[in-house]
C-alpha positions in Angstrom: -4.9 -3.5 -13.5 -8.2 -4.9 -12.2 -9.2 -6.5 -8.7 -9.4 -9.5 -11.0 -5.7 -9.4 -11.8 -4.9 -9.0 -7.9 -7.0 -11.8 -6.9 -5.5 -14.2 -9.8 -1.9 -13.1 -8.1 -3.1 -13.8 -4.7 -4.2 -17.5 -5.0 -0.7 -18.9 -4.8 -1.2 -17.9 -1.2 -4.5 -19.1 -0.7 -5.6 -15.0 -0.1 -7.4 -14.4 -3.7 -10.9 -15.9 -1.5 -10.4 -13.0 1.3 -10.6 -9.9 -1.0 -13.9 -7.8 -0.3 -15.6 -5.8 -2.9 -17.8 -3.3 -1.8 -20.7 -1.3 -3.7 -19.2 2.1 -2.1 -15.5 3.4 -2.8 -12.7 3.0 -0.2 -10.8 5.0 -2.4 -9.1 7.1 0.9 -8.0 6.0 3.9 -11.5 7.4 5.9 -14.0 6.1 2.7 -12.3 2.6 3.3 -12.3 2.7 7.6 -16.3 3.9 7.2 -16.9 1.0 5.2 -14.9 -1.5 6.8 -16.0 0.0 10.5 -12.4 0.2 11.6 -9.9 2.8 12.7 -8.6 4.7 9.9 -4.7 3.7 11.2 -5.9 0.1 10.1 -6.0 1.4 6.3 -2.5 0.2 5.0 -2.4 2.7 2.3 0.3 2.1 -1.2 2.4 5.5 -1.5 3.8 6.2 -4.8 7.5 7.6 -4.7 9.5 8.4 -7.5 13.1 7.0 -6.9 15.4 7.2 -10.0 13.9 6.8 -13.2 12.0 4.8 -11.5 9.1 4.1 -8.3 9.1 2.8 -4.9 5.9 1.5 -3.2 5.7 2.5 0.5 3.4 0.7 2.7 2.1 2.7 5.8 -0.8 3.1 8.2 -3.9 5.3 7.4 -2.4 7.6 10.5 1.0 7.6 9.0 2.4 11.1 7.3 5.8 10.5 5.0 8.5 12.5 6.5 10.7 13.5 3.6 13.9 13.8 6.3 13.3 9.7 7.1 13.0 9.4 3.3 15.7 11.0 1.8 18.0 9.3 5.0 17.0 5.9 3.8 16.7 6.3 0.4 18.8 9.1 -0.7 16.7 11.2 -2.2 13.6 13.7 -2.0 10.2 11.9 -1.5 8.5 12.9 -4.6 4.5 11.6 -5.3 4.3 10.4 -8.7 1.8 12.0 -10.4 -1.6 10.0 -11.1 -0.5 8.5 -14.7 3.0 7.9 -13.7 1.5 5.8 -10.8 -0.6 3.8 -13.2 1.8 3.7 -15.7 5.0 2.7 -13.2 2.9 0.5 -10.9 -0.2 -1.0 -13.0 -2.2 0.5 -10.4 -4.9 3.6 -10.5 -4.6 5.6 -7.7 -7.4 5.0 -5.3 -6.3 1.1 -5.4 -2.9 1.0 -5.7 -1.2 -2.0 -4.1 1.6 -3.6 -3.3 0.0 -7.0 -5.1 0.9 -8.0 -9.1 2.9 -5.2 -9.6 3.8 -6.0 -13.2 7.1 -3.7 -13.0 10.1 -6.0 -11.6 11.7 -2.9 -10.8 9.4 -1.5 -8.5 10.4 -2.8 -4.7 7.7 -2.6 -1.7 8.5 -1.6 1.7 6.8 -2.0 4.9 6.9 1.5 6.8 7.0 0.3 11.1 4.1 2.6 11.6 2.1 -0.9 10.2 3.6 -2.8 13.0 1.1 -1.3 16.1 -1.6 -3.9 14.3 -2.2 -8.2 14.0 -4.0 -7.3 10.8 -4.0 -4.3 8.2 -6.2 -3.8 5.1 -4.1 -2.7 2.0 -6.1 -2.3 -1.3 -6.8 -4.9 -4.0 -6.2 -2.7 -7.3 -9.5 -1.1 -7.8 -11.2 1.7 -5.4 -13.7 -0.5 -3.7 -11.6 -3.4 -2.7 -9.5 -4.4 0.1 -7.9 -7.7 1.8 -7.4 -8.1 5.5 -3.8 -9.5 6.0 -1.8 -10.0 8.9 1.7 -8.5 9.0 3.5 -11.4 8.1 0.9 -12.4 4.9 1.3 -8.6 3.9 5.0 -9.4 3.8 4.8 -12.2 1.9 2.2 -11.2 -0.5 3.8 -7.8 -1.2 7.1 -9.5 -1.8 8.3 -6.7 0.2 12.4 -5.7 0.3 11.9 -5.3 4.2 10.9 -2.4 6.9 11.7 0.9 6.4 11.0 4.3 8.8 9.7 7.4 6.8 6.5 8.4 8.6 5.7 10.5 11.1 2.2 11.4 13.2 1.4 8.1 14.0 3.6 8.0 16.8 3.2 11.2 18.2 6.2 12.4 16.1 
């Protein structure tokens, strides 16, 4: 999927005009703070997680480790990364811009991880490597379609 696609899903919230596109890569957490001169916490980064047969998207700060005892307490399972072409495959994403936008999978639910919720605004990536949206809380929400909050990080709050 292209930042293209992600900006075409984004105009039915008025959001597609606040994507930014940068020459250099923001393909980590600390690439996409040094570009965007923020605090690396601010990166909302798109976590891959097999669940079933199938995926689940976990949105968390840039700070933010995945504990796999929260995990498997709210989800019943073992957090498991997918693998790079199962993330592509099950999410329509690369890694280095997955995101919880135009996720062509029904299947596949976003969650909001409360180590998000220390911030007004976050910057989640737009579907390629050197793109990113600034969204409040609420817009990130919304656009994500996310299921709801979840807790299954650790380090941010001193955990």
């Amino acid at each position: 999927m292209s930042v293209t696609q992600v900006k075409e899903y984004l105009k039915q919230w008025g959001k597609d005009g606040a994507v930014l596109e940068f020459e250099a890569s923001c393909a980590t957490v600390e690439l996409a703070a040094k570009v965007l001169g923020c605090e690396p916490a601010r990166i909302a980064k798109c976590l891959a997680l097999k669940r079933g047969d199938g995926c689940v998207l976990v949105v968390a700060s840039g700070d933010a480790r995945l504990k796999n005892s929260k995990f498997r307490e709210h989800f019943g399972e073992k957090a498991t990364m997918l693998r790079a072409e199962e993330t592509e495959a099950k999410t329509g994403h690369a890694v280095g811009g997955v995101c919880p936008f135009a996720v062509p999978n029904p299947d596949v639910q976003v969650f909001l991880d409360i180590s998000l919720k220390r911030f007004e605004t976050v910057f989640p990536a737009c579907g390629s490597s050197n793109s990113v949206v600034e969204l409040t809380l609420g817009e990130l929400a919304v656009c994500a379609k996310a299921v709801g909050w979840v807790d299954v990080c650790s380090h941010w709050n001193g955990e």
